[in-house]
MIKE-456207 format. One record per residue: x, y, z of N, C-alpha, C in turn. Coordinates in steps of 0.02 Angstrom, whole numbers, padded with zeros to 5 digits, always signed. Layout:
BEGIN
XYZXYZXYZ/...
This chain:
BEGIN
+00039+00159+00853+00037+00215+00807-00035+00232+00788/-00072+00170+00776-00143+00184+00741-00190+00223+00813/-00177+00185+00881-00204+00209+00911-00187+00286+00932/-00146+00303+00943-00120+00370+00947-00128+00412+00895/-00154+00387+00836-00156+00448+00799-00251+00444+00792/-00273+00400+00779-00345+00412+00785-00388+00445+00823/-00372+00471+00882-00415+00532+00918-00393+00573+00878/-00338+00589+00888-00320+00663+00851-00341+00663+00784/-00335+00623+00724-00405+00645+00667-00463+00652+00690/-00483+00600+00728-00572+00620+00740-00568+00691+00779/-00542+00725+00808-00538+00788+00816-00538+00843+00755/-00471+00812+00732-00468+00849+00656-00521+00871+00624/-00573+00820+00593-00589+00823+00577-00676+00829+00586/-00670+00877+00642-00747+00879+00671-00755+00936+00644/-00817+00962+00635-00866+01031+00591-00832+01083+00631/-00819+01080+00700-00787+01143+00709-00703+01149+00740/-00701+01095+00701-00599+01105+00701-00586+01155+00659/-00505+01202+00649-00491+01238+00623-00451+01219+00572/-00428+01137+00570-00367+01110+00529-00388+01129+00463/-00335+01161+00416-00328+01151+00368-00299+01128+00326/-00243+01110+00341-00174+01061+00331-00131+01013+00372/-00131+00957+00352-00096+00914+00389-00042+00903+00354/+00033+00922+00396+00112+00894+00365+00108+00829+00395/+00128+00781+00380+00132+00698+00398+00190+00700+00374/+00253+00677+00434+00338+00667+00422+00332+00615+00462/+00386+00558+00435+00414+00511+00485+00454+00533+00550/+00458+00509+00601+00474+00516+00662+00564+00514+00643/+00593+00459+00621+00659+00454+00617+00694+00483+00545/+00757+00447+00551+00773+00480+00492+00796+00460+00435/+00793+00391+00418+00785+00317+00397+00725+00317+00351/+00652+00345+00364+00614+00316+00348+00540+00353+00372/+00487+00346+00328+00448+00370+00341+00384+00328+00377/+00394+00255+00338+00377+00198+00397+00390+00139+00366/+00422+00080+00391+00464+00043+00384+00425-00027+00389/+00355-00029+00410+00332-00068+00432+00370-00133+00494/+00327-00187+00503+00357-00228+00537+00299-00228+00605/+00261-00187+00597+00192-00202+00665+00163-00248+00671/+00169-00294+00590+00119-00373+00617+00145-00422+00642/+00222-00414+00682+00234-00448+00697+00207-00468+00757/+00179-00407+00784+00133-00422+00829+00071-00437+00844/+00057-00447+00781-00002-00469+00759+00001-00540+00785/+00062-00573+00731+00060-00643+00732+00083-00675+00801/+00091-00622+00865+00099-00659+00898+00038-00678+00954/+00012-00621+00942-00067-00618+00969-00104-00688+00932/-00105-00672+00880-00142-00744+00834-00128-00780+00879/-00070-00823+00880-00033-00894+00914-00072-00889+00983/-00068-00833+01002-00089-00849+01104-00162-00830+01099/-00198-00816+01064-00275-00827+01039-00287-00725+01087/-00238-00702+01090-00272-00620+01081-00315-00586+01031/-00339-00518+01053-00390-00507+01027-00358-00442+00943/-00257-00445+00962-00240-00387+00919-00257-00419+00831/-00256-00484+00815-00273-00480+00760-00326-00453+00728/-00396-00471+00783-00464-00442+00757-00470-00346+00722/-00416-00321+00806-00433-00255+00851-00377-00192+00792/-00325-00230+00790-00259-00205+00722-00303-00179+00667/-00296-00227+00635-00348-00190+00561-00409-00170+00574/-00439-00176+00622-00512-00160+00611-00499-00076+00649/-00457-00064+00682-00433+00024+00690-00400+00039+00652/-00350-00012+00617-00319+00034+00583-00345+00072+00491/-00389+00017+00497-00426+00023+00416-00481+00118+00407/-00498+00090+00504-00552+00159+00509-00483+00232+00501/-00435+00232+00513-00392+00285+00520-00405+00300+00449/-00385+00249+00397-00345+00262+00338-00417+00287+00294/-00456+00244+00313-00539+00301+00286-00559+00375+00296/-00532+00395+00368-00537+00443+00372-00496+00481+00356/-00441+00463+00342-00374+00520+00309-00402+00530+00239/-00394+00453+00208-00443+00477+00126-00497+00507+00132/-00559+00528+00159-00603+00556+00135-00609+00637+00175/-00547+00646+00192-00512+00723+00221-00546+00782+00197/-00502+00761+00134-00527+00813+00083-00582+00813+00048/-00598+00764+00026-00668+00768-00006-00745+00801+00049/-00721+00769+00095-00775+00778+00148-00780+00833+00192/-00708+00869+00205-00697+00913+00246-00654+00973+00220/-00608+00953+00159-00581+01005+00142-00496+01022+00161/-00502+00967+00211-00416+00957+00247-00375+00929+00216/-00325+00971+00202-00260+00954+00147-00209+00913+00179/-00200+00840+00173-00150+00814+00216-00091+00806+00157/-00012+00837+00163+00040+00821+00127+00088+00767+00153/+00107+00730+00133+00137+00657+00170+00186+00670+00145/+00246+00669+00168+00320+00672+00139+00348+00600+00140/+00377+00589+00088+00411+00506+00107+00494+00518+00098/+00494+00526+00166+00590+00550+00166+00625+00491+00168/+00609+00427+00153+00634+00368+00166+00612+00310+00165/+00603+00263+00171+00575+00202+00154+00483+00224+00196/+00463+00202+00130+00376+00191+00151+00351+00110+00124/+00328+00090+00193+00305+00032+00180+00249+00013+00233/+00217-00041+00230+00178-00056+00291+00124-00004+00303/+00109+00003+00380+00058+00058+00407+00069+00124+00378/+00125+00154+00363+00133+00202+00345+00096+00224+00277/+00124+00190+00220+00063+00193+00147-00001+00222+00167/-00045+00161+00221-00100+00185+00235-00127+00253+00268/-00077+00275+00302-00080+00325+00321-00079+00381+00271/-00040+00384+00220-00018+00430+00175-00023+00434+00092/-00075+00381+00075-00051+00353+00014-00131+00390-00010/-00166+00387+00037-00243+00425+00025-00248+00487+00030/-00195+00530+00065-00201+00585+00074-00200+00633-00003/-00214+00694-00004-00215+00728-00054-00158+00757-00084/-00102+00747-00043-00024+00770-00097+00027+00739-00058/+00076+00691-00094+00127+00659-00078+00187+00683-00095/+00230+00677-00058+00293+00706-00084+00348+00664-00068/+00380+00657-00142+00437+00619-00124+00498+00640-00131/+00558+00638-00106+00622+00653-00095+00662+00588-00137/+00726+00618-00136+00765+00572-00175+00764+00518-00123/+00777+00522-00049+00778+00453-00004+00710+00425+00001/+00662+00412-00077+00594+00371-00043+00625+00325-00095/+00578+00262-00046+00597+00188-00086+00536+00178-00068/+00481+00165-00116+00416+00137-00068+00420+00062-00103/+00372+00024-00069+00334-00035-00083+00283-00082-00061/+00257-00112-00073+00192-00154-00042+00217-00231-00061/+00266-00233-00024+00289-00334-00016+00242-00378+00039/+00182-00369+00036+00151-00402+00072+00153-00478+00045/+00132-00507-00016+00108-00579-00027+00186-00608-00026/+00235-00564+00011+00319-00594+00041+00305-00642+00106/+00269-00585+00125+00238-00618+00209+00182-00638+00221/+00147-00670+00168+00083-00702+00152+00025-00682+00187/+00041-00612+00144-00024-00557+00175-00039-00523+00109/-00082-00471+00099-00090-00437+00021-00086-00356+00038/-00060-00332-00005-00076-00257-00025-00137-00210+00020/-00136-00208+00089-00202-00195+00127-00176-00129+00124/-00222-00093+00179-00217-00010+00195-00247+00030+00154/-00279-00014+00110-00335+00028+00036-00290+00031-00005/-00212-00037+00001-00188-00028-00065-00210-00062-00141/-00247-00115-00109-00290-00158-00189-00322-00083-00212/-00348-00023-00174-00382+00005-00224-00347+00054-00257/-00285+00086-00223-00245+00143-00249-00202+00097-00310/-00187+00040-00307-00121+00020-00341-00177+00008-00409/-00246-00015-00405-00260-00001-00469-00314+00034-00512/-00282+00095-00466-00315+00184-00484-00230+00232-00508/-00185+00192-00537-00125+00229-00542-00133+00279-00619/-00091+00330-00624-00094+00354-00685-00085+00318-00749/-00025+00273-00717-00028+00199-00787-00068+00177-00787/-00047+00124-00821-00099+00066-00859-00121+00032-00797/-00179-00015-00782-00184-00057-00743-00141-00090-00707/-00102-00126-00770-00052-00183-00747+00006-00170-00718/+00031-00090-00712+00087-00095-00670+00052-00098-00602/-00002-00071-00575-00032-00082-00515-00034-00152-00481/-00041-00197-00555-00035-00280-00530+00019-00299-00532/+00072-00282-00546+00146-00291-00557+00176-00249-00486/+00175-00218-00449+00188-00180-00403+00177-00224-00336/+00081-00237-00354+00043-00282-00299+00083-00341-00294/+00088-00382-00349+00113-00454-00337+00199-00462-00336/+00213-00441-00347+00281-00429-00342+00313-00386-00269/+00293-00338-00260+00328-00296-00212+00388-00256-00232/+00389-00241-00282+00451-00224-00324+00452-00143-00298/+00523-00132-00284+00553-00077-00242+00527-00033-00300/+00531+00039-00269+00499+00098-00306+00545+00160-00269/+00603+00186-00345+00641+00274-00310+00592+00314-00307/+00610+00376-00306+00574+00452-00324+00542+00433-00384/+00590+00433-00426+00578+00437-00506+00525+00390-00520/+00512+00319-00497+00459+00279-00522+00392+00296-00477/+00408+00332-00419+00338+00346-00381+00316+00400-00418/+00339+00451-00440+00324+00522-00488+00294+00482-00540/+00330+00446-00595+00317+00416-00651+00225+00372-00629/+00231+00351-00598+00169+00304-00613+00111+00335-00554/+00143+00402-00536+00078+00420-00487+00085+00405-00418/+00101+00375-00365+00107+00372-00319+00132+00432-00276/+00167+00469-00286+00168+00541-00274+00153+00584-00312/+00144+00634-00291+00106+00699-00321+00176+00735-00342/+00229+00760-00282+00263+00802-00305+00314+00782-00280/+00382+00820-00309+00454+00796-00290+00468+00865-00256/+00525+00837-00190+00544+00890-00154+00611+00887-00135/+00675+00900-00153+00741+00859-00106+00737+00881-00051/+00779+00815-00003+00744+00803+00061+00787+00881+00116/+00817+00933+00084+00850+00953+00124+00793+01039+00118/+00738+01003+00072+00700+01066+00070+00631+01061+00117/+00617+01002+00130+00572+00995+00188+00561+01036+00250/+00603+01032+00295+00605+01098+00343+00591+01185+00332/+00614+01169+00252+00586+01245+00228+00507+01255+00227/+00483+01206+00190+00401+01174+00175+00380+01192+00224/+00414+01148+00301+00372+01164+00365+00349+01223+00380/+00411+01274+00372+00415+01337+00385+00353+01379+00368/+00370+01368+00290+00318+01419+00250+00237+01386+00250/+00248+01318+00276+00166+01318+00291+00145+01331+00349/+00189+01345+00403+00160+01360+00450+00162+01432+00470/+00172+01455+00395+00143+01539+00369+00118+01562+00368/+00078+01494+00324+00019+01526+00266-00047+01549+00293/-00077+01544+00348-00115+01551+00393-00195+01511+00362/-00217+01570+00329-00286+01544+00290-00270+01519+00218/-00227+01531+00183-00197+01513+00151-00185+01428+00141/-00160+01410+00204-00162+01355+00223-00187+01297+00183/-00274+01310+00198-00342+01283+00153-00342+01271+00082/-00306+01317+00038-00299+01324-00020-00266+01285-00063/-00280+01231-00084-00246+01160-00136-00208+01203-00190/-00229+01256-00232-00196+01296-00264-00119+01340-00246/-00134+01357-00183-00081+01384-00134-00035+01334-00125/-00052+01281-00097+00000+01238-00092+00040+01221-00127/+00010+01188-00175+00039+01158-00243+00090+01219-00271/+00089+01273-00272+00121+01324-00289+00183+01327-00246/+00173+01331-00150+00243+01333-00135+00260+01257-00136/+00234+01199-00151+00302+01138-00197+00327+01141-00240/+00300+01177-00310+00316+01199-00352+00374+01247-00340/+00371+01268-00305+00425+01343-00290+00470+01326-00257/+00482+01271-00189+00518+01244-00177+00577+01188-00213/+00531+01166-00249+00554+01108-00307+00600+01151-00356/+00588+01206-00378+00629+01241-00445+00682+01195-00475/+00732+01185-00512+00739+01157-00573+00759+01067-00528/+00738+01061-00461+00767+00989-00451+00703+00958-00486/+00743+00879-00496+00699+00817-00544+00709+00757-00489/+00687+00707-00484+00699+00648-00446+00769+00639-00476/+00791+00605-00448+00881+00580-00468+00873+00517-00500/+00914+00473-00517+00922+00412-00533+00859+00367-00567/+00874+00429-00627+00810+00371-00681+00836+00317-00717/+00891+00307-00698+00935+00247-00747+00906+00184-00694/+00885+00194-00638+00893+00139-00591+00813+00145-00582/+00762+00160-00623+00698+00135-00632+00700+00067-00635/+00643+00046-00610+00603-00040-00625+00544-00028-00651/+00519+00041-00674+00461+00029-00736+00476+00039-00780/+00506+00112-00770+00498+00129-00868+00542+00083-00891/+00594+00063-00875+00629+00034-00953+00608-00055-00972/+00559-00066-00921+00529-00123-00941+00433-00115-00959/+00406-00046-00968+00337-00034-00935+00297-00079-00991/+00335-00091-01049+00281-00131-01098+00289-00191-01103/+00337-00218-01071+00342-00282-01039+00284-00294-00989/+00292-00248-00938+00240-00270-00893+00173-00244-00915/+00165-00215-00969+00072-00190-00973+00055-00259-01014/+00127-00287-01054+00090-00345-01109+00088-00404-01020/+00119-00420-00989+00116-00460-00965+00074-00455-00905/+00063-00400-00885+00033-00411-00823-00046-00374-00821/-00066-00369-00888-00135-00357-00922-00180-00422-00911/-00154-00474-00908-00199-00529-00893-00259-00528-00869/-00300-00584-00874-00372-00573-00821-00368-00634-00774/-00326-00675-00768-00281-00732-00743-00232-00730-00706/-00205-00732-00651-00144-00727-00645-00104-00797-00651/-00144-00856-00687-00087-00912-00739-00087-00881-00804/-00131-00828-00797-00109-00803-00876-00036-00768-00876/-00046-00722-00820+00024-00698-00810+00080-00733-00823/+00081-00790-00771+00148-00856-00783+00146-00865-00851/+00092-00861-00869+00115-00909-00942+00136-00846-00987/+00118-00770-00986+00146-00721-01029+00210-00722-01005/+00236-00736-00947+00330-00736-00933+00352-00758-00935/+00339-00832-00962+00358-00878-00981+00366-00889-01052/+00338-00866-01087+00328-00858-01164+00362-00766-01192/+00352-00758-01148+00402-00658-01141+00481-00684-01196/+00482-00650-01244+00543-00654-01291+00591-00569-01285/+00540-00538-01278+00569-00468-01297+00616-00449-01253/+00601-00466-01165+00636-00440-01123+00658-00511-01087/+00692-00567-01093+00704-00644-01078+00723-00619-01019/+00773-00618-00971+00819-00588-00916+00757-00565-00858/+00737-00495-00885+00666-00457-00860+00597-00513-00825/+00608-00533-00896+00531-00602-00858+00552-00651-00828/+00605-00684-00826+00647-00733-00789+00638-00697-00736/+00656-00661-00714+00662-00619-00626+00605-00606-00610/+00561-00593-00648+00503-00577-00627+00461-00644-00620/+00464-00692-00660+00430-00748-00643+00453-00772-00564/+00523-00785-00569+00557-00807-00496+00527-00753-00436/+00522-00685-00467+00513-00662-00387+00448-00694-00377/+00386-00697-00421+00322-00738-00405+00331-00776-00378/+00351-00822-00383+00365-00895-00362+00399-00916-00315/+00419-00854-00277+00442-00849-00216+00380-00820-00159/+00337-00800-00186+00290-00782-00151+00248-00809-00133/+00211-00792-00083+00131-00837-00042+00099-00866-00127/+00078-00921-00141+00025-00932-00179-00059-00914-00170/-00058-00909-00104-00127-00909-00095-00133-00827-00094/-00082-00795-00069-00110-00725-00063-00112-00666-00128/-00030-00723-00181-00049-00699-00236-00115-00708-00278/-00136-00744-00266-00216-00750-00284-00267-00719-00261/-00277-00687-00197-00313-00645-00169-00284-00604-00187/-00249-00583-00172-00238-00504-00228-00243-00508-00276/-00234-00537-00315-00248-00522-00397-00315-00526-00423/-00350-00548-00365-00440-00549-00368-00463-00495-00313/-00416-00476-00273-00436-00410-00258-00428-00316-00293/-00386-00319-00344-00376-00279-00389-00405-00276-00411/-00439-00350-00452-00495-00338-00501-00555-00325-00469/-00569-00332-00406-00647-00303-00397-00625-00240-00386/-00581-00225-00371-00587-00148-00312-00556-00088-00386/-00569-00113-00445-00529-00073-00497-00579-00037-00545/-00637-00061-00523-00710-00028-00540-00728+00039-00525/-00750+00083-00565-00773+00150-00544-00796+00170-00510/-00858+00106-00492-00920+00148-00439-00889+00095-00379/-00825+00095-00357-00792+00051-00295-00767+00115-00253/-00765+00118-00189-00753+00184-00170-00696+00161-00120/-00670+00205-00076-00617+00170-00031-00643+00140+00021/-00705+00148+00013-00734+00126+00094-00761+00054+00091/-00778+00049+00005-00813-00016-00013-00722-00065-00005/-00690-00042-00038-00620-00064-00009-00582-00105+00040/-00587-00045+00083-00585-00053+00150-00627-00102+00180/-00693-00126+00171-00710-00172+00208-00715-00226+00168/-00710-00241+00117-00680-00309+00079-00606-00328+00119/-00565-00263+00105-00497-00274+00151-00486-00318+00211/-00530-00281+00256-00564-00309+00332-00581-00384+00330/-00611-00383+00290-00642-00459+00274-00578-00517+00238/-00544-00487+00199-00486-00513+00169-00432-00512+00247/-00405-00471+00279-00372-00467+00344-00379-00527+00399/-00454-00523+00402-00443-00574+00443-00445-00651+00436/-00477-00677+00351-00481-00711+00331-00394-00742+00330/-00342-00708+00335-00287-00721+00326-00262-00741+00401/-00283-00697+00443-00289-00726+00505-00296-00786+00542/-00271-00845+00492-00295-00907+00508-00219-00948+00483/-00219-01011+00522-00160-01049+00522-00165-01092+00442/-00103-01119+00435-00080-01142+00369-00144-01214+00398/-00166-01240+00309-00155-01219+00263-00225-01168+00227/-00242-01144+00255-00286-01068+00239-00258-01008+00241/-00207-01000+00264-00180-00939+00255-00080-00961+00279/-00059-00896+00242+00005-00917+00252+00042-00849+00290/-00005-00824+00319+00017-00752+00370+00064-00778+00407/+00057-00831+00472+00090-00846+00518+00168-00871+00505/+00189-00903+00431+00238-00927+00430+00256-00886+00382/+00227-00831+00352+00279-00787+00327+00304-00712+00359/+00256-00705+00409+00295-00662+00457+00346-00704+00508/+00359-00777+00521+00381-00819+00531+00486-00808+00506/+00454-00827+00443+00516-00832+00387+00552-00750+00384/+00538-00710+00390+00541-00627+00361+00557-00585+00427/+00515-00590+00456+00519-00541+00537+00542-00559+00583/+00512-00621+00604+00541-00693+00700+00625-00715+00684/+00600-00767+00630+00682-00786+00606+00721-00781+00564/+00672-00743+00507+00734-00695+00461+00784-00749+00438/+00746-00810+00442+00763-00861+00385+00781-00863+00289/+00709-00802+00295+00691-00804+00220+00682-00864+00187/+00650-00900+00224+00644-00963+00200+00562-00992+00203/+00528-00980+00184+00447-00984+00196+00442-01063+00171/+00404-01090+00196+00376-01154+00175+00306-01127+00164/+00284-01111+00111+00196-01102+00109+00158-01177+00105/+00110-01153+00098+00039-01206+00124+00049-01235+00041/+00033-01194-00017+00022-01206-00069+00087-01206-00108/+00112-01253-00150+00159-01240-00191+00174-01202-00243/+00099-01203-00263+00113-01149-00344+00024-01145-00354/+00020-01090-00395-00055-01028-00391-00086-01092-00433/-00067-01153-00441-00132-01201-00471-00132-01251-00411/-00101-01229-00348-00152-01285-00300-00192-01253-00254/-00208-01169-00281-00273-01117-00256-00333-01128-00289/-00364-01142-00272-00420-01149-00297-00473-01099-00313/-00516-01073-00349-00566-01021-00355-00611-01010-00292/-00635-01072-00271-00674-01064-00203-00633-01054-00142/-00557-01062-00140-00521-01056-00084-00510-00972-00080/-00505-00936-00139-00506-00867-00146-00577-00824-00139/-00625-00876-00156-00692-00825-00142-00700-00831-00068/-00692-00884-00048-00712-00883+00028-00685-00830+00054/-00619-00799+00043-00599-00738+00082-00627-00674+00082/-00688-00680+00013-00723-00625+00002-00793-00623+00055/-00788-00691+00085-00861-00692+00100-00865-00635+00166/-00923-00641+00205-00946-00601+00240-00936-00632+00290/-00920-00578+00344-00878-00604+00412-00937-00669+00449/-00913-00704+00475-00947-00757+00518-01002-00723+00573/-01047-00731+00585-01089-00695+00625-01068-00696+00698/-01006-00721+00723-00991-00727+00782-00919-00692+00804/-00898-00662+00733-00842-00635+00733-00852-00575+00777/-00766-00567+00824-00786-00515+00873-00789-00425+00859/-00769-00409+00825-00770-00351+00784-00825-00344+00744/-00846-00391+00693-00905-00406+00631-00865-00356+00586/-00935-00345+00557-00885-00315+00455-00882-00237+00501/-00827-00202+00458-00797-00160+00453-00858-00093+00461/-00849-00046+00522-00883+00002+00502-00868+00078+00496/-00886+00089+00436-00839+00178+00430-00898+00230+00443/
């Protein structure tokens, strides 16, 4: 996918392309992307191929150049999420300049499931959300499913569309001619398309009716601070019980890299690109067999044998150590075959 679509942006987006709008739809009808590509990752790892290096280090350059579209060029990309968004897809769409979600989107970022983190420039979007910080870290470490209604609510989409009005969208943008160009124009026929529909099923949110649960708890500057706010959590008992367990089902080591990747990448003067190659550097650092990383046996447990049964390296986020998490920040090895990330 990454390779097939990367000529065609770098085309896109040359001084004398004519693009002014990009529609981005999933291929099927299920889903807008479902992930499940590293499974080929991890199998390259094992037979010492070159797709672990070659994967992220193209696919990171795609997702840079979709984000800086608009800023740089003026190209309006609208991403529709008609169905489950997860994996490569986010990256593809999560930077672009207007998202749209339908009642069939479920998004999420369950990476530290498969003892990987929030990549695709998601450490930096998840904590640039309209909320508070902490649902961004509550999202990250968790993987907690997301309808229409909670992607609208906390920012992750821009606009709501039901999914049977999409084909109309196509239509009338492939109208608008010069029009096209116009962020004002657009926004107007979603608006116009949208008329009195709302996302459906706000009873079956996982933020709002817990969101001050998670801003008191997942405000931390710790993530044992976290454990210990859900553990001590009175107001919502049930709520933090589930939420502690889903932690604790997760990679230890990667919940720790992410939660130290949020906090750097949550800075103002951090851009997507500075991101992106921390990412790179975090990617392949994971790229490595237990007990340094827990990639291989949780795409293992989840994707190969669908066990759901992970044995991680680490038992719990106090046998990570501070230096076992900076090292993933460090700077690629001078012999690495790719080297650091270049946009």
């Amino acid at each position: 996918m990454v390779r097939s679509l990367s000529p065609i942006y770098s085309n896109w987006i040359l001084p004398e392309s004519a693009v002014k709008c990009i529609l981005m739809e999933g291929a099927g009808e299920k889903a807008f992307c479902a992930g499940g590509d590293v499974a080929d990752v991890r199998t390259q790892l094992l037979e010492g191929g070159s797709l672990p290096q070659d994967f992220f280090y193209e696919e990171y350059q795609l997702n840079h150049k979709i984000a800086t579209a608009y800023g740089e060029k003026g190209i309006i990309q609208i991403s529709v999420w008609d169905g489950v968004t997860m994996g490569g897809g986010v990256g593809l769409s999560l930077h672009g300049k207007i998202r749209v979600a339908t009642e069939k989107t479920l998004f999420a970022m369950p990476e530290t499931g498969i003892g990987l983190f929030p990549d695709v420039g998601g450490t930096f979007a998840l904590s640039r959300l309209k909320v508070k910080p902490a649902i961004g870290k509550y999202l990250a470490l968790t993987g907690a499913r997301l309808n229409a209604f909670d992607c609208m609510h906390v920012g992750l989409t821009t606009h709501y569309l039901p999914s049977e009005k999409v084909p109309v969208l196509r239509s009338v943008l492939e109208g608008l001619n010069e029009d096209a160009g116009k962020i004002t124009k657009i926004k107007e026929v979603l608006e116009e398309l949208r008329g009195n529909n709302s996302p459906p099923n706000p009873e079956k949110s996982v933020v709002v009716p817990h969101e001050e649960c998670i801003n008191k708890c997942f405000s931390q500057q710790r993530l044992e601070d976290v454990y210990l706010a859900l553990e001590t959590h009175n107001d919502n008992r049930d709520w933090a019980e589930r939420t502690l367990k889903t932690l604790q089902s997760m990679s230890p080591i990667s919940l720790k890299v992410t939660f130290e990747a949020l906090k750097r990448h949550a800075g103002k003067h951090v851009t997507i690109g500075d991101a992106l190659r921390d990412e790179y550097r975090l990617s392949q650092r994971f790229m490595r067999l237990q007990p340094h990383s827990d990639f291989v046996e949780g795409i293992r447990a989840v994707l190969v044998d669908k066990d759901h049964s992970p044995k991680w390296s680490h038992k719990t986020i106090d046998d990570v150590s501070e230096d076992d998490v900076d090292e993933f920040f460090e700077p690629l090895e001078s012999n690495h075959p790719r080297g650091e990330l270049q946009l």
